[in-house]
N, CA, C and O of each residue as an XYZ file, in Angstrom:
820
protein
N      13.902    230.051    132.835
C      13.530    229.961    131.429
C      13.636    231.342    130.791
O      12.860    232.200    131.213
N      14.576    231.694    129.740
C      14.377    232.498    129.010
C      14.807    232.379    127.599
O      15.503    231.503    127.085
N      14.099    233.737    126.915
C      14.314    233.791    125.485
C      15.317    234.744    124.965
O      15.231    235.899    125.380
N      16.304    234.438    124.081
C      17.210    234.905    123.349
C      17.025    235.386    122.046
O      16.602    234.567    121.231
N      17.266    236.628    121.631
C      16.900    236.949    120.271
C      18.476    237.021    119.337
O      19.035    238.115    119.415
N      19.061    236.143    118.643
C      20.475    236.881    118.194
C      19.804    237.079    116.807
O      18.818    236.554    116.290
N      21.106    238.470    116.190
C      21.162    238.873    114.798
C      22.241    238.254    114.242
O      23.451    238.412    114.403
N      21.343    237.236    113.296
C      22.295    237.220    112.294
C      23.103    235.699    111.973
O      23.554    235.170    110.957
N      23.006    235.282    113.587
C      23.276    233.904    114.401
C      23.863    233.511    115.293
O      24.873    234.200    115.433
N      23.769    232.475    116.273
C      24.248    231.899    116.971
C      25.589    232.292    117.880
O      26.728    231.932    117.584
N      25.254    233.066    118.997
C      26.938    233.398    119.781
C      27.607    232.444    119.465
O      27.118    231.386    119.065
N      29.339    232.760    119.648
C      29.987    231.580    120.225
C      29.521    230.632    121.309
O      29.359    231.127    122.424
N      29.336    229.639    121.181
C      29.105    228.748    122.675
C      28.063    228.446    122.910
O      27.927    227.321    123.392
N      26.356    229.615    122.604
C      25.425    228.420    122.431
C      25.285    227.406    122.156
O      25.839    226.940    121.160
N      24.541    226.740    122.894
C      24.024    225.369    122.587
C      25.569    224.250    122.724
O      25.729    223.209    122.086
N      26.204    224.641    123.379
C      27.543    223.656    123.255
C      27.308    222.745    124.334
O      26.717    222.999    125.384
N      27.854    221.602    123.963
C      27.320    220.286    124.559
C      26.465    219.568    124.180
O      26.661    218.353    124.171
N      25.088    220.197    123.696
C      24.164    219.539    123.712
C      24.007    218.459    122.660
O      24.131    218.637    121.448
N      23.722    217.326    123.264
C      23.103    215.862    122.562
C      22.143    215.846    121.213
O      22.143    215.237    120.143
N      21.327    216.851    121.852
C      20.098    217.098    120.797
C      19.486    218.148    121.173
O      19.209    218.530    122.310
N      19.161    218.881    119.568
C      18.374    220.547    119.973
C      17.476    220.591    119.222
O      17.751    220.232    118.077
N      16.096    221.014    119.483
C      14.997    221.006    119.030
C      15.182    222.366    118.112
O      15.742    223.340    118.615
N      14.716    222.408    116.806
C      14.700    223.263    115.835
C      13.518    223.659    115.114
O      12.747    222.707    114.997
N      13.022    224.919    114.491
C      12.140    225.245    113.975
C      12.235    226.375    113.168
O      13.359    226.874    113.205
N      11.425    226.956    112.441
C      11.988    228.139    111.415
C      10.373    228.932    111.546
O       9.350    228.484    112.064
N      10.558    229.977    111.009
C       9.827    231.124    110.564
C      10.084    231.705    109.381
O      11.122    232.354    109.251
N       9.197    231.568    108.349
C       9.245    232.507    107.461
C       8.013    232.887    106.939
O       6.883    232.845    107.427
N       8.567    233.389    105.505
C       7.358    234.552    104.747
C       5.983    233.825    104.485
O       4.971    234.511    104.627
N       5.802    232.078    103.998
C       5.071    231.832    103.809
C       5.593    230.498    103.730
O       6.541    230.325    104.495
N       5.145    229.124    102.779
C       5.130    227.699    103.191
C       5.335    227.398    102.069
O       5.450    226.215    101.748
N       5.441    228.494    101.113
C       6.057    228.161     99.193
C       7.763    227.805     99.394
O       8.512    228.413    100.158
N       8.093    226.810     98.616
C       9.596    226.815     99.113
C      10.237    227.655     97.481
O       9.695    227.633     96.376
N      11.071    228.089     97.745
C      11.774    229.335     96.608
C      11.167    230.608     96.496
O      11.652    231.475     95.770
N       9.979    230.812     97.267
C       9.331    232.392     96.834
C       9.123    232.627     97.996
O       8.607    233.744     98.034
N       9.295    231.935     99.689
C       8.954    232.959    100.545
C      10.691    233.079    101.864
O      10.891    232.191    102.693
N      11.206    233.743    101.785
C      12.558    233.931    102.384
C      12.089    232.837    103.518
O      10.935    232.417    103.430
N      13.053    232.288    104.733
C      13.663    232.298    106.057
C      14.054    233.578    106.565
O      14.822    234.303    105.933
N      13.432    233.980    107.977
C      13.748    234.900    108.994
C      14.019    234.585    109.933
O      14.945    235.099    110.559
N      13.153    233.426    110.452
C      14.067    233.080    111.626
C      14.305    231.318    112.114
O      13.669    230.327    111.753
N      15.381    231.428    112.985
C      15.219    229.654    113.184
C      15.470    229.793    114.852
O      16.309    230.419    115.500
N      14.521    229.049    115.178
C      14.374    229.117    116.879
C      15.239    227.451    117.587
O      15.130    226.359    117.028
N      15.727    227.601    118.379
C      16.880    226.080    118.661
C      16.525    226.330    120.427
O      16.394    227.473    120.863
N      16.437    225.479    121.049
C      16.382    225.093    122.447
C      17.379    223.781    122.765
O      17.532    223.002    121.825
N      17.880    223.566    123.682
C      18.642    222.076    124.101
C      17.848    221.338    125.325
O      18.364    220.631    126.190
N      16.367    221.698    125.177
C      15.932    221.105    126.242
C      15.900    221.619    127.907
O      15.249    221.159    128.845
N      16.507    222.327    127.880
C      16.791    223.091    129.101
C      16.029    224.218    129.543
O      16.286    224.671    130.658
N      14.824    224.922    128.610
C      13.995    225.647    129.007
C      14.327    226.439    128.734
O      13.375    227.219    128.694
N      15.742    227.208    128.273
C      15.974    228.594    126.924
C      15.851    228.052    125.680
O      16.172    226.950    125.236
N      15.223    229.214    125.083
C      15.240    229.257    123.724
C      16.387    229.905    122.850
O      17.224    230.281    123.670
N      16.846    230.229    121.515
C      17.638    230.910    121.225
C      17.182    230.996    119.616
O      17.236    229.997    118.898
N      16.824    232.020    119.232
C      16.047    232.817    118.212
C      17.333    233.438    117.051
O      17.924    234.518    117.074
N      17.422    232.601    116.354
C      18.101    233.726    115.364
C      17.383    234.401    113.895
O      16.910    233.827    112.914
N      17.532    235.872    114.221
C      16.796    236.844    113.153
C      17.921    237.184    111.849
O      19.064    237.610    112.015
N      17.337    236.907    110.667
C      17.906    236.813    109.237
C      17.374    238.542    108.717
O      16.244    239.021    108.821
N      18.645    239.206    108.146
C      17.832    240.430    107.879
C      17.306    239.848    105.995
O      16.750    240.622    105.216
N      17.521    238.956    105.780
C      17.260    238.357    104.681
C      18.213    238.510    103.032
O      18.084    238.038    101.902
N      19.258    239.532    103.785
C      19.948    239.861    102.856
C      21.233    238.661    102.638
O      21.619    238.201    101.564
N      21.741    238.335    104.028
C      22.643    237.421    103.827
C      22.401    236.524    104.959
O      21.581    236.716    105.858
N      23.382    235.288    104.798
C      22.595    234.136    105.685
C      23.681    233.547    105.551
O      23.751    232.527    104.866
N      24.913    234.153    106.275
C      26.086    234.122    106.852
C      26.238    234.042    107.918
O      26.750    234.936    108.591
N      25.581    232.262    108.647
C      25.556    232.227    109.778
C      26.388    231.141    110.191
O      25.790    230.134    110.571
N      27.769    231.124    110.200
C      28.967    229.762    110.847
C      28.609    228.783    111.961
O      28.766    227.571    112.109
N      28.032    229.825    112.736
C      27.999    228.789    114.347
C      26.361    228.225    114.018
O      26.159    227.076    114.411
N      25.393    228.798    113.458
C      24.183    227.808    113.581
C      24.530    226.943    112.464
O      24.359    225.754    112.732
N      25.043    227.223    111.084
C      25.718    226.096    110.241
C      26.249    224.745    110.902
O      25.963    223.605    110.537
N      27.053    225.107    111.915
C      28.000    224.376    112.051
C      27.261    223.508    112.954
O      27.640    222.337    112.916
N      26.166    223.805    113.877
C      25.135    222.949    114.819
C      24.196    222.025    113.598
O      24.220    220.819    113.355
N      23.614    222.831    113.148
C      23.196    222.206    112.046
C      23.278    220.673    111.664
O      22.507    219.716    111.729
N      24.802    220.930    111.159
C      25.586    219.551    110.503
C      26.041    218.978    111.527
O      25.931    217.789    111.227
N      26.350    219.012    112.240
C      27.215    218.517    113.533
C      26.819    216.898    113.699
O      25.754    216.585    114.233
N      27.703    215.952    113.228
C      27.115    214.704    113.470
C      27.042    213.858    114.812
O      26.675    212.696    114.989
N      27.461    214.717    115.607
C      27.357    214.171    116.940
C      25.839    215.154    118.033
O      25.635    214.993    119.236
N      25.175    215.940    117.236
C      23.969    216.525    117.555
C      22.792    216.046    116.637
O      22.681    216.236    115.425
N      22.056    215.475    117.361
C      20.312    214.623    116.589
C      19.491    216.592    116.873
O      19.407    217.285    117.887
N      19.107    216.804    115.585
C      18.180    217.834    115.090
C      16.510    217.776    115.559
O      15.839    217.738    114.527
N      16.073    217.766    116.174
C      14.294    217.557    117.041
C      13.506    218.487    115.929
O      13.610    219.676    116.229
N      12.754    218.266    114.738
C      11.852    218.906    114.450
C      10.182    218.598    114.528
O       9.913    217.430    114.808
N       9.094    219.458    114.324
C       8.451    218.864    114.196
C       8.074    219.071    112.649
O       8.031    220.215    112.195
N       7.822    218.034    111.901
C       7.486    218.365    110.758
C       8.596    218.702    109.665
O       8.200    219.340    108.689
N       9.863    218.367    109.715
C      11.431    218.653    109.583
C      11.268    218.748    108.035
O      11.978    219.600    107.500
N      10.499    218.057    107.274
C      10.566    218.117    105.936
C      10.724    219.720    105.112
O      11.393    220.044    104.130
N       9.611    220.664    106.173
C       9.524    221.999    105.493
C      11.191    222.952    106.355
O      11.782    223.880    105.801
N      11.430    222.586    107.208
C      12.382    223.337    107.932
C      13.577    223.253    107.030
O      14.202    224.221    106.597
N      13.942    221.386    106.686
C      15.391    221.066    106.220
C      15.453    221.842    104.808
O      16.362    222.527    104.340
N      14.100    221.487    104.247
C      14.352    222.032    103.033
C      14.486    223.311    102.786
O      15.005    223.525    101.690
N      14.154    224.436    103.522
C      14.414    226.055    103.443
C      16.016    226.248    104.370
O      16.575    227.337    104.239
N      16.552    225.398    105.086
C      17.874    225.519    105.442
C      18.836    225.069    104.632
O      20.008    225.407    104.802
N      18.480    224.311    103.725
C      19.405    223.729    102.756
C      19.277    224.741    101.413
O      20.228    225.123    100.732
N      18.009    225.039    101.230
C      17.881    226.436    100.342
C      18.909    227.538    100.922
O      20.075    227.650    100.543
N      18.296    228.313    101.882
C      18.790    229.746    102.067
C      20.181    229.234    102.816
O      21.133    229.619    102.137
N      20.563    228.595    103.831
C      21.693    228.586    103.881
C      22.936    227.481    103.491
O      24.127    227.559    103.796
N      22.269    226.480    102.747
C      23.798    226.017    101.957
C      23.792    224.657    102.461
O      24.146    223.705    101.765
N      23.393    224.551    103.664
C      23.647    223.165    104.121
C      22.731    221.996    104.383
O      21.619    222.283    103.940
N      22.745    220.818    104.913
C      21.837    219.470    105.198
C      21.674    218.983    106.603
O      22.219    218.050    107.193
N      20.623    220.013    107.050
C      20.863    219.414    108.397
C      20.541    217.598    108.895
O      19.557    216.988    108.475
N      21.507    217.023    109.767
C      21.528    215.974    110.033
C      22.689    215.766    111.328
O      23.658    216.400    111.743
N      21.886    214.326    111.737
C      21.219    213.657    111.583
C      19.728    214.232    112.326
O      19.813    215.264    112.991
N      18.382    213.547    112.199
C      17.184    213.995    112.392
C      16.426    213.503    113.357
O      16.918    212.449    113.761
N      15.368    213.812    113.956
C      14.233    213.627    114.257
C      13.683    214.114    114.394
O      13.843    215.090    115.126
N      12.099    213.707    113.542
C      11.030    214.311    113.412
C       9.315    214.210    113.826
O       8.482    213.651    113.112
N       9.009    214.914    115.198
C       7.865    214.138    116.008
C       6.479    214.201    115.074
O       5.572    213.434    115.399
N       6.250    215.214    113.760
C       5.576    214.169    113.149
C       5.476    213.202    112.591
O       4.488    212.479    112.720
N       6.546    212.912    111.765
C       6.493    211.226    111.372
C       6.939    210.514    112.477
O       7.382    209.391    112.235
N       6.933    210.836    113.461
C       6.834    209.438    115.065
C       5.033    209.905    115.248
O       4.306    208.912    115.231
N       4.593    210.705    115.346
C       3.459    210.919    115.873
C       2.455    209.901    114.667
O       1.568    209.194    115.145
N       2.671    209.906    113.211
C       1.906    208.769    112.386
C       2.258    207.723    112.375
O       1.665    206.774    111.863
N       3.330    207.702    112.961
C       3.935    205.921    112.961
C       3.083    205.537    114.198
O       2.525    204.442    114.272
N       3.017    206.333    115.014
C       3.189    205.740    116.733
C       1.411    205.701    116.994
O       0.786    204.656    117.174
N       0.732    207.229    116.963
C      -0.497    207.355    117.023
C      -1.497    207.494    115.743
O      -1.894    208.445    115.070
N      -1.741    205.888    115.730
C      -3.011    205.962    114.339
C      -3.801    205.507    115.033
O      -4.074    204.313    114.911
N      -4.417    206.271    115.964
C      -5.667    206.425    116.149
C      -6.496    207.573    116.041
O      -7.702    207.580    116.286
N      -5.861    208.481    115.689
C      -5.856    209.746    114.953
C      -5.393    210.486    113.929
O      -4.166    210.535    113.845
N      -5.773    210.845    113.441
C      -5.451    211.855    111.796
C      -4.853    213.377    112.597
O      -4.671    214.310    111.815
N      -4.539    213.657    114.139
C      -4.352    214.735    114.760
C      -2.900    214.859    114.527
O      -2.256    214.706    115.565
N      -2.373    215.032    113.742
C      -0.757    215.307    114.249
C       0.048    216.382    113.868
O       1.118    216.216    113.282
N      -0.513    217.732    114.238
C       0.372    218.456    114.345
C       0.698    219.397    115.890
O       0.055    219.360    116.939
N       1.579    219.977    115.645
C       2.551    220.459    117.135
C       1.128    220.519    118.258
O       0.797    219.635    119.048
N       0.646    221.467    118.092
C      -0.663    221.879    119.043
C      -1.589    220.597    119.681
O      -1.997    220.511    120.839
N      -1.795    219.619    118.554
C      -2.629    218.154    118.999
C      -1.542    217.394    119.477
O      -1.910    217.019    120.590
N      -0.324    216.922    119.246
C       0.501    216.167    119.809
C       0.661    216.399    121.443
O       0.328    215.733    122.423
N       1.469    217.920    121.221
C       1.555    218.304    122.870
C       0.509    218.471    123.660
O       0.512    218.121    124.840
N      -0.749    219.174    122.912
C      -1.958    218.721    124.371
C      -2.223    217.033    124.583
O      -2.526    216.770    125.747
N      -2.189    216.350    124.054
C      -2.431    215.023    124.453
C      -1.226    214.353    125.239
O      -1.439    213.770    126.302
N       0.013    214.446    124.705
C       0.774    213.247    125.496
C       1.352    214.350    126.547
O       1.502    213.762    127.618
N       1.723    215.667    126.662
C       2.721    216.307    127.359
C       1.342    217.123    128.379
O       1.510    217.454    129.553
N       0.086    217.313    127.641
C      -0.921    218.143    128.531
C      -0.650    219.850    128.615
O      -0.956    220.556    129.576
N       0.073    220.356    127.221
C       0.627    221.441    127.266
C      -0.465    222.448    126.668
O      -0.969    221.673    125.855
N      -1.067    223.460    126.536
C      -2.216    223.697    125.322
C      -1.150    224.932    125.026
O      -0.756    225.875    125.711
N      -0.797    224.357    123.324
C       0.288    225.687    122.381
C      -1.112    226.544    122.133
O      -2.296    226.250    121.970
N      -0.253    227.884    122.198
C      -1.115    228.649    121.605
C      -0.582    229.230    119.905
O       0.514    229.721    119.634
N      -1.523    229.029    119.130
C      -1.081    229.521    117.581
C      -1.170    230.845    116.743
O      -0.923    231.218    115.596
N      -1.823    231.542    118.336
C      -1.787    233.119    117.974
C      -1.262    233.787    116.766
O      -1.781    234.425    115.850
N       0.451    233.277    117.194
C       1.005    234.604    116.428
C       1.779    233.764    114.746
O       2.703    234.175    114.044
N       0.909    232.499    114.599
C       1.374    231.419    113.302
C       1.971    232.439    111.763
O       2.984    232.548    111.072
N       0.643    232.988    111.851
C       0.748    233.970    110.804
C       0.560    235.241    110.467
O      -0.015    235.923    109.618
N       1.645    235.398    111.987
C       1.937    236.586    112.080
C       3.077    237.042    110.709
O       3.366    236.343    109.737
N       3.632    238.622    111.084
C       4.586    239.101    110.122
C       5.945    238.880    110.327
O       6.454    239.901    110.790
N       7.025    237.659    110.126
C       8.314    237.164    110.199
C       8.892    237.846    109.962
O       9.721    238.126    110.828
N       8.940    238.584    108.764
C       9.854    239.710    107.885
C      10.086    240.980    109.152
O      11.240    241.409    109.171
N       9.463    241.391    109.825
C       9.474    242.750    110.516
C      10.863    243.194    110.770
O      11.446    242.150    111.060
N      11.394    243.800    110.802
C      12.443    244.342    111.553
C      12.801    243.825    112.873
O      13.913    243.383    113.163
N      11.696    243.912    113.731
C      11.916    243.830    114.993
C      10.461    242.889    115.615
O       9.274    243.216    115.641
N      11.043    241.822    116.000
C      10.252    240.915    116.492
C       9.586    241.345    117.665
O      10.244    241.971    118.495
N       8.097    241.053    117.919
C       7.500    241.899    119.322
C       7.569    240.624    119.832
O       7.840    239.575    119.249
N       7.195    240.901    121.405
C       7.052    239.874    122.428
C       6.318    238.614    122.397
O       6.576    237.620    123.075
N       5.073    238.795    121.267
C       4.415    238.010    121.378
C       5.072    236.449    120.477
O       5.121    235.227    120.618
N       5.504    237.592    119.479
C       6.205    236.848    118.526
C       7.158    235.701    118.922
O       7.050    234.494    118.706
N       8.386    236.591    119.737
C       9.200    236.241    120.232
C       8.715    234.383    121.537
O       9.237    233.280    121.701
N       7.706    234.990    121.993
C       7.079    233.550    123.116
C       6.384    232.250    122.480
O       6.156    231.143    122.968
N       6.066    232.936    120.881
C       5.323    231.981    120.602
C       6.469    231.391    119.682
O       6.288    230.174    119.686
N       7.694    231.731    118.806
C       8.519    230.527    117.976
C       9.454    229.689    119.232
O      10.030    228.612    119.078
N       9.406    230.662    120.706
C      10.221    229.618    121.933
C       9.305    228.533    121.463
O       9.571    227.555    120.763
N       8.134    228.921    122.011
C       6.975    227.338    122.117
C       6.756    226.373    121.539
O       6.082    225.442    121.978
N       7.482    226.440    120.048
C       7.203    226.083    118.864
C       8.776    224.686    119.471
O       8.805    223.463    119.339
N       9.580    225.431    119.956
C      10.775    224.149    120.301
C      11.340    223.587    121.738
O      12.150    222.707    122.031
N      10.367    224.702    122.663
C      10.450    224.138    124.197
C      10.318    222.629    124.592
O      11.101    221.975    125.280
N       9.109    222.207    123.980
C       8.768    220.844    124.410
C       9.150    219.756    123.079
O       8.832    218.633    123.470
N       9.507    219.707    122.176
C      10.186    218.711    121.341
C      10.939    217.631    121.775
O      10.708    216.466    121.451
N      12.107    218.109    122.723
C      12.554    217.085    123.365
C      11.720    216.300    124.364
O      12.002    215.128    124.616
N      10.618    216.975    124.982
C       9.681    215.952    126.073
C       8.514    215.045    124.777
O       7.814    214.054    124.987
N       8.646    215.681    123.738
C       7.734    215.125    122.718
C       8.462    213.674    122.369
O       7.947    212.607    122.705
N       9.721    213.762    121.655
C      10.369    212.503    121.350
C      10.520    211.970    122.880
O       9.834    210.950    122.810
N      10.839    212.010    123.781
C      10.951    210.655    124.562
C       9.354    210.391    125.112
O       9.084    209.516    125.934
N       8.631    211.051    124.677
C       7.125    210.147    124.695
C       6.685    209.411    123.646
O       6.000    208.397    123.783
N       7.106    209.947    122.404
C       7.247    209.304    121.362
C       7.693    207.769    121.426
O       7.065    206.723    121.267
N       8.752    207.996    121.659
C       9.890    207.041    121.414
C       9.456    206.353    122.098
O       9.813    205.231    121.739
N       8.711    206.284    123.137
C       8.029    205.062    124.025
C       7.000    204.563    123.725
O       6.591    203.565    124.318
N       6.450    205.036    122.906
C       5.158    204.613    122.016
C       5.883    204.095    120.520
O       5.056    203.324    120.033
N       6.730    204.166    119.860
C       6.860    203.838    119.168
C       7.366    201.981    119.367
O       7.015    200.928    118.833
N       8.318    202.364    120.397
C       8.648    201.416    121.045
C       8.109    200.362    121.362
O       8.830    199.390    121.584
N       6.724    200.256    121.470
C       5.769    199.767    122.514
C       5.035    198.923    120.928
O       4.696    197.740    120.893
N       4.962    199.641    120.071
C       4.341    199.334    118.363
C       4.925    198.496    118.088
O       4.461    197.370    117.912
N       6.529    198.926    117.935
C       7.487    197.694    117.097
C       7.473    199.123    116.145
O       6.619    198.787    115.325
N       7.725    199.967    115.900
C       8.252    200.790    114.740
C       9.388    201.723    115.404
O       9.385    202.890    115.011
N      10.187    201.425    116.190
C      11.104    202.196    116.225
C      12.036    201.973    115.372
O      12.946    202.802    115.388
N      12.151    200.797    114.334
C      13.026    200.786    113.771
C      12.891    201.372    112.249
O      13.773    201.747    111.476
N      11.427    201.313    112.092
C      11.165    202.465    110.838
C      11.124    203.642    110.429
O      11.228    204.235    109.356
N      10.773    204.117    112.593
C      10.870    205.861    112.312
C      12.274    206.036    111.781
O      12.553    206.730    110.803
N      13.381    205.149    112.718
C      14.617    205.934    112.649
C      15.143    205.870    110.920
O      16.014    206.656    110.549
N      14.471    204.784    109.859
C      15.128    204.693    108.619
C      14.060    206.013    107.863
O      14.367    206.429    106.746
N      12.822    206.581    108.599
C      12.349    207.062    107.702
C      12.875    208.598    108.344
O      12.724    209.653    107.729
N      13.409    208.506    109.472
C      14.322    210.074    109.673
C      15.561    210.473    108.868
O      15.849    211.541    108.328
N      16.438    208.904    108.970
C      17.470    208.949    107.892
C      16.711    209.737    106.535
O      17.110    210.848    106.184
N      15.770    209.157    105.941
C      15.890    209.297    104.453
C      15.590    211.100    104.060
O      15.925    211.728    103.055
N      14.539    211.744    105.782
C      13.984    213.018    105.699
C      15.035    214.055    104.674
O      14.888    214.626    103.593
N      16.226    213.916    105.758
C      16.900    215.064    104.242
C      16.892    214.972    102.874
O      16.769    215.918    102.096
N      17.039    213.700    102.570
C      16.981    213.558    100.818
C      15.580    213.815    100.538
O      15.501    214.369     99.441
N      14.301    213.621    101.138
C      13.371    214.083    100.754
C      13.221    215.726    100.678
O      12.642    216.339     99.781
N      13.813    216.237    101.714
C      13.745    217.830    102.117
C      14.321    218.233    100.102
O      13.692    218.842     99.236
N      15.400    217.715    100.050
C      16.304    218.126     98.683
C      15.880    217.726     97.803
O      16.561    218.008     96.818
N      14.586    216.860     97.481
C      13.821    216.691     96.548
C      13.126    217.843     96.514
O      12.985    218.467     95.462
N      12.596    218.260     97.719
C      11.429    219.490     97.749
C      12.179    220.612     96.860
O      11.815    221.225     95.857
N      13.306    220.638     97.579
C      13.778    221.885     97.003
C      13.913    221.712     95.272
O      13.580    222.654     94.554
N      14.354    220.617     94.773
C      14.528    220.369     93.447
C      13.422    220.460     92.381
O      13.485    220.372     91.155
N      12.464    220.649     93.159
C      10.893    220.509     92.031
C      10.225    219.273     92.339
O       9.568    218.694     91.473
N      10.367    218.743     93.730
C       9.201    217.107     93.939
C       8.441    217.885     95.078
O       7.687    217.253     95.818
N       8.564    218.822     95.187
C       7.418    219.232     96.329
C       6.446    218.133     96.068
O       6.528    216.994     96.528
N       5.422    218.643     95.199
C       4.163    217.799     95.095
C       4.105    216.909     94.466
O       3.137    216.683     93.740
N       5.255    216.054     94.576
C       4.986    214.593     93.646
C       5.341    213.280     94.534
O       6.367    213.286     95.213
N       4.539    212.238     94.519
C       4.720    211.285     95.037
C       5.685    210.129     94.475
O       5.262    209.008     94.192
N       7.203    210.573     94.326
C       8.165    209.444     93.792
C       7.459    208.272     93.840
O       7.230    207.802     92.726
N       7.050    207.662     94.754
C       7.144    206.238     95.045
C       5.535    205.657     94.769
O       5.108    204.559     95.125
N       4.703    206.839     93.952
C       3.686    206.210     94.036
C       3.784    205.565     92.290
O       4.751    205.909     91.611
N       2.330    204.306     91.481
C       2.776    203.614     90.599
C       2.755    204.783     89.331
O       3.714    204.802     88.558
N       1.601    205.773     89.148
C       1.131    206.959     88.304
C       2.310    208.322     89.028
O       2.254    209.476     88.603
């Protein structure tokens, strides 16, 4: 198991092959248009991570673009709504196709209001995340160690998350809703970005 830091993005040849890669981001803050992307962390399940650092000036990155979109690679987020929408901001594109273990984690487990990364994985995987370094400083120059272990963690276990998921969803009868309500995640992400952050389209007011 190890961690990779690239500048700027993605070697040639990372992540090639892979089926599905768990994804996650880092940035300045959780405002979408006022706080940059610095970094986006990608794993294929295999127990490396691979970290790419944005000096924030340009976000001229081909090979994580091109994983991104790749329609023969399913995207693992947790919580994908805030990720897609700052990748489709700062760098241009729509990532797809999706999955996202919090909306499997409310479809699948309502027996709890618990669903984010830290409550999911200690319960079904028995993992305890640590959230140390959440809000820490992204922007830095130079990412420290701690930094660096805690956005791996953030996409190590995603893939063991969806196929526990997916067996619970399974088990409900909603596997066929997560997958239409993963479809629709990007167009929601591009609402966010458009000015629906905080509005409920679909509600009657």
């Amino acid at each position: 198991m190890a961690n990779f830091v690239h500048q700027g993005d993605l070697p040639d040849g990372a992540l090639a092959g892979a089926q599905a890669v768990a994804v996650d981001s880092e940035t300045m803050g959780l405002r979408i248009g006022r706080d940059p992307l610095c970094v986006v962390q990608l794993s294929d399940g295999g127990g490396d991570a691979h970290l790419v650092q944005f000096d924030r000036t340009t976000y001229d990155a081909p090979n994580l673009k091109r994983l991104l979109t790749d329609p023969k690679v399913v995207k693992i987020f947790h919580f994908g709504r805030f990720d897609i929408a700052m990748f489709h901001l700062h760098l241009g594109v729509l990532a797809q196709p999706v999955y996202c273990t919090k909306i499997a984690s409310k479809l699948a487990r309502t027996y709890t209001d618990r669903h984010g990364l830290k409550d999911v994985t200690k319960e079904l995987l028995g993992v305890d995340l640590s959230k140390a370094q959440q809000s820490s400083d992204w922007g830095a120059a130079k990412l420290s160690a701690e930094q660096v272990a805690y956005a791996a963690t953030d996409v190590l276990y995603l893939h063991a998350l969806r196929d526990r998921l997916d067996q619970m969803l399974a088990r409900e009868g909603r596997d066929g809703l997560a997958r239409a309500c993963f479809e629709f995640l990007p167009h929601r992400a591009i609402l966010d970005v458009a000015g629906w952050e905080d509005v409920d389209i679909f509600a009657h007011s």
